[in-house]
N, C-alpha and C positions, 0 to 999 in steps of 0.2 A: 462674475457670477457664472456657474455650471449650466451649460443648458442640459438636464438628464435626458428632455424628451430629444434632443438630436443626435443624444448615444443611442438614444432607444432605436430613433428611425434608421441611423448609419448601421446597425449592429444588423435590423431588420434587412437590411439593402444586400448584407455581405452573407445572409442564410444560406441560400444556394451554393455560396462559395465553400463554406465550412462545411457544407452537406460533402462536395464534391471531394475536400482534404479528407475527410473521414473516410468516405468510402475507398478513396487511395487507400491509406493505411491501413484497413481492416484487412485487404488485397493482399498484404504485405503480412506474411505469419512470423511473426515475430518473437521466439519462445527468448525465455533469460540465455542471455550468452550467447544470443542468436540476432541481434536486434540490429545488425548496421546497415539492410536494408533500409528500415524504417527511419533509421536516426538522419539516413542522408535524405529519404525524402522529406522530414519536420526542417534539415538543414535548407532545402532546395525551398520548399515554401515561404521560411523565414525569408529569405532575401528575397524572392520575388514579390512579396508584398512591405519590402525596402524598410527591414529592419538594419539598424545602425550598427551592427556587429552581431555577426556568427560564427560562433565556434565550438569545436568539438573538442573536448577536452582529454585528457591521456588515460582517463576511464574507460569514455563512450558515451558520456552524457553530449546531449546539443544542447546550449545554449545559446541564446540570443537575444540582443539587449536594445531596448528602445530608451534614451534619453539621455544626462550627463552630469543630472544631478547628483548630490551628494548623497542624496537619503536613498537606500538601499533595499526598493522591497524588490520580493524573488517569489513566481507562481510555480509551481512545482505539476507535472504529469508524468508519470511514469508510462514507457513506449511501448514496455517488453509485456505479454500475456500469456495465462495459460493455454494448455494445450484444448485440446475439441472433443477428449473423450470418442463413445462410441459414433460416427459420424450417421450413425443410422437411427439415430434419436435427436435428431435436427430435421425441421422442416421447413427450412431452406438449406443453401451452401454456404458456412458460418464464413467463407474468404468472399464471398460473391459481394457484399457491401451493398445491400440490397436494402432500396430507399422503396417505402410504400406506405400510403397515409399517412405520412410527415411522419415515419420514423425510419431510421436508419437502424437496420436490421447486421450482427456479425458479430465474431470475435475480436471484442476490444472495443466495442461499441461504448460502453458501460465503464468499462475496466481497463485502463481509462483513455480511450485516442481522442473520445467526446471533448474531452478535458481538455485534450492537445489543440484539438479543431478550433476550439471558443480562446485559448492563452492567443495562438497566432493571430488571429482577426480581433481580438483585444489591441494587441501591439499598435496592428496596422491602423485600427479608431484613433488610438492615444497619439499616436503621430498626426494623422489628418486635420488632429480637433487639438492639438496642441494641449492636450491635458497632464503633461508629465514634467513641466520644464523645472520643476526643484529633484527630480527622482529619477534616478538613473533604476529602469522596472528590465529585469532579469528572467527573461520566461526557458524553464530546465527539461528539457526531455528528457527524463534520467532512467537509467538500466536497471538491472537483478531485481527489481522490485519484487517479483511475483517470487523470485525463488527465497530473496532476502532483505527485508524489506529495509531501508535506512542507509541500507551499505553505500549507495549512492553519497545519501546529505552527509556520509559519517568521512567518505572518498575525498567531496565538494571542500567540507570544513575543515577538516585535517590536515587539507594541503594548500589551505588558502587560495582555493577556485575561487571561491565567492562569500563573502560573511555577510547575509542581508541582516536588517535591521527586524522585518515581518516576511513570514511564510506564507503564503494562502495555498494550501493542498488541494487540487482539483478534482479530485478521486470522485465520485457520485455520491450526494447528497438530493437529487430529489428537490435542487435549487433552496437548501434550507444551509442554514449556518451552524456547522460542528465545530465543536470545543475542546473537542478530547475522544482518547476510546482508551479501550483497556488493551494493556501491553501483553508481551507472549513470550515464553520458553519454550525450546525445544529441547527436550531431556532423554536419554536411552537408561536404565537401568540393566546389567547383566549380574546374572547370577551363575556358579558355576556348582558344578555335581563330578562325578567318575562314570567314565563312561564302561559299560559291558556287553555282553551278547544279549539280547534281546533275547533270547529263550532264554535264560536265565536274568530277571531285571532283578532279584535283590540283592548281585553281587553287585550294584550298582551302586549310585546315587543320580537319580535322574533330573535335571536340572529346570525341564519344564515342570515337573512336578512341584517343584520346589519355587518354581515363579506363581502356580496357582492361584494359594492364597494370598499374592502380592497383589496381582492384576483385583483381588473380587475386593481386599482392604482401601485400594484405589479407588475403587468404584464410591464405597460409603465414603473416602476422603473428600469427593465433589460435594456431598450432600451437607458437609460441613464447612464448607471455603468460606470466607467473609464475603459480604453485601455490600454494596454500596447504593445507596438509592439516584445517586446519578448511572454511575456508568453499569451499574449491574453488578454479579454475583462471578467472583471468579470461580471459574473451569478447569477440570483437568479430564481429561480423558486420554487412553490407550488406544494406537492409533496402528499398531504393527507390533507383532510378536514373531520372531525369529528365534531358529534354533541349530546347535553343531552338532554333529556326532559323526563318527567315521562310516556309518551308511545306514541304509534304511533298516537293517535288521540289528542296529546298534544303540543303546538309550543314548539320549544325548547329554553333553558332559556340558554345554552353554547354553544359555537361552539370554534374550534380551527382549526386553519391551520400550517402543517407543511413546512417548510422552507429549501431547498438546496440552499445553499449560498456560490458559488465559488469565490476565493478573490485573484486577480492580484495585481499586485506590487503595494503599495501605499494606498491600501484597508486594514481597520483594525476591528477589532471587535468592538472597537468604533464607529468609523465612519459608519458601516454597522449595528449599533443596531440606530444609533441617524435617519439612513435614516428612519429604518422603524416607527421609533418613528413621523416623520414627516408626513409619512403616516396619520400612528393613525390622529394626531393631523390635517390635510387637511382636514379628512372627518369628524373631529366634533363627533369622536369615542375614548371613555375610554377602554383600552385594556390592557393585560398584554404581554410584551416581553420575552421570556425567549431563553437561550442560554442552551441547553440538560447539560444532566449529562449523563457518561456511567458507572456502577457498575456492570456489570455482572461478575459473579465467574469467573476463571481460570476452569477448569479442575480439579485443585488441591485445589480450593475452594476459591482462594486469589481475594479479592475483592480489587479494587485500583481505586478507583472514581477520572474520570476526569473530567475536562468540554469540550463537543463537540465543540472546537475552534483548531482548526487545522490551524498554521503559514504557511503564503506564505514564499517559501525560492529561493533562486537564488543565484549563483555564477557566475562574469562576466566570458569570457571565457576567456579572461589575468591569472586567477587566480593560482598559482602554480599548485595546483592539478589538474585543468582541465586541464594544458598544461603536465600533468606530465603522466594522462590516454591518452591525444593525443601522445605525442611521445610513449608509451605500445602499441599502435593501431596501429602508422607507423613498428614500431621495427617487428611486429608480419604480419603484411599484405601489407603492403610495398605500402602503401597508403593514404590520407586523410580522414579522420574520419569525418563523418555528428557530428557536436555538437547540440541539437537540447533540448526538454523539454519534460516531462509528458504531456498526455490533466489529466487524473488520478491521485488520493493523492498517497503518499505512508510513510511510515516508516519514510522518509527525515522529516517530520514533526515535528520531536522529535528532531533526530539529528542534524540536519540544521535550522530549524524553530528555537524551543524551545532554545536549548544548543547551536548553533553556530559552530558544528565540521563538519571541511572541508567533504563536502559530494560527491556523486556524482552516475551516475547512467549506468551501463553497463549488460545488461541480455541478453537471449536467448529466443526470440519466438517476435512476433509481439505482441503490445496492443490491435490490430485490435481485434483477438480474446477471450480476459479477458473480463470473465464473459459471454459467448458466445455460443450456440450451436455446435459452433465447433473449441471451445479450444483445438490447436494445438501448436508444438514444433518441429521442423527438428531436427533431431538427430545432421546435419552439424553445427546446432546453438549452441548446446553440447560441441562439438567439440576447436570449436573457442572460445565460453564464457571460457570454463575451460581453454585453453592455454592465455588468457587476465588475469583471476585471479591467474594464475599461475605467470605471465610474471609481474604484476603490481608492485611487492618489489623490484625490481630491478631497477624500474625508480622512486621509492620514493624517496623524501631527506627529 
């Protein structure tokens, strides 16, 4: 029999400690493709608090494994974060890791180191309290998240790192249980014109001219995306408009607009490349469509080119595994659990999207503040995240 309330109390005992791992890494600026400070200090705390295997894989992911069982679940936090913006619209210093009325103040607080702090003193619980001996538990610090989200699990799966059986995404949640979010494209559009001398533009054909009525058709195309009454209404917006010409007193002969395209249930890369196709084709404009590519290094220099199509995923909440983190949620708080969605991508995109392995989503800190001026963490959210990944192999089947 589970005793939950001596997860609760051990998890309570280790607050302080998670406090102190946080504020290390938030210390630690960690951009995409920048992150092997940080990976070596998650690798550094893994062992010292006497995880069974740690390892850094030929990505940059750290992983480390508590137990030897067969069944295979895997907690995922991504290490790498955005950047700090204007530093003079902070008030604090977003590296300082500045802990005050039980919250932990910094960059990555939220997004997600929180996540990282509660997986490791998970581990070290499940060890002490002998709660894992069927489940060999896999906790992932994984890279590019922020620049590309999935590329990690898409890295993990593809080359047989690790093939868990269930995912639990630590990303912030607000200590409530997500099931899904809606997927994302990133798209450029270029149209092309003849360039001339600017005192004379109608020996031209001027190419932002010709992008005008693109961008304003896009605009009314959002007002028309499909609904969903769980995950919401997909989005497109323009997000960067660029242009060529051979100088400023020249019209320009290319323009291209960049595209953020959020995709709700039923929305597909298909159907969201033929709408803009339609576009084009309304306004009597020859254009090129393109769907991104992402190839930036690793840290450790591994190039792994994907295409910027990121899977909308969802799981109903019938679903075993969602009922199986609802009763971990009752067993531990002795209450009902908000089941609810991302409005943000996350990692689920590879796991869930791509590959199909039961996912699901439980972290510490509110979304409200990822990517925020004032990316914050309560230590109490520490607290309770680590006794939930602690508590979670015991209500697996």
């Amino acid at each position: 029999m589970i005793d939950f309330r001596k997860i609760q109390d051990l998890s309570k005992r280790y607050e302080m400690d998670m406090v102190r791992f946080l504020r290390d890494m938030i210390r630690i600026p960690s951009p995409s493709s920048q992150e092997k400070r940080v990976v070596d200090r998650v690798a550094e705390e893994m062992k010292k608090v006497g995880f069974d295997e740690v390892q850094i894989d030929p990505f940059g992911n750290v992983i480390g494994r508590i137990g030897y069982g067969k069944r295979i679940i895997a907690y995922d936090a991504h290490v790498d974060t955005v950047g700090i913006g204007n530093p003079d619209t902070w008030d604090f210093d977003p590296y300082e890791g500045k802990y005050e009325n039980g919250i932990v103040y910094g960059r990555g607080a939220s997004d997600q180191e929180g996540g990282m702090a509660a997986m490791v003193y998970a581990g070290k619980m499940m060890k002490e309290l002998g709660l894992n001996k069927d489940c060999s538990c896999y906790f992932v610090g994984s890279i590019m998240e922020e620049d590309c989200d999935g590329l990690c699990w898409q890295y993990i799966l593809r080359e047989g790192i690790l093939r868990p059986e269930v995912v639990i995404i630590t990303e912030p949640t607000n200590l409530n249980i997500y099931r899904g979010h809606r997927g994302r494209m990133e798209i450029q559009i270029t149209v092309d014109g003849r360039s001339c001398h600017a005192s004379a533009p109608e020996r031209g054909d001027n190419a932002i001219y010709k992008m005008m009525p693109i961008v304003a058709e896009i605009e009314k195309l959002n007002e028309r995306l499909r609904h969903d009454d769980f995950l919401g209404k997909g989005t497109i917006a323009v997000t960067e408009i660029s242009s060529v010409s051979p100088s400023f007193n020249a019209i320009a002969d290319r323009c291209t607009i960049s595209l953020d395209r959020r995709l709700t249930a039923g929305e597909t890369k298909a159907s969201s490349v033929e709408e803009l196709q339609r576009v084009l084709d309304t306004q009597g404009v020859a254009g090129k469509i393109e769907v991104l590519q992402y190839k930036t290094p690793t840290y450790r220099g591994v190039e792994y080119p994907v295409e910027k199509y990121f899977p909308t995923w969802v799981f109903p909440e019938e679903h075993p595994i969602i009922q199986q983190a609802a009763a971990t949620y009752r067993s531990l708080f002795n209450r009902e659990p908000l089941i609810d969605k991302w409005t943000f991508s996350t990692n689920g995109i590879a796991t869930a999207g791509i590959f199909s392995i039961p996912t699901f989503g439980f972290g510490p800190a509110n979304e409200i503040y990822a990517h925020s001026n004032q990316d914050q963490c309560p230590s109490e959210h520490l607290v309770k995240a680590a006794a939930f990944y602690c508590a979670f192999p015991s209500h697996y089947r």
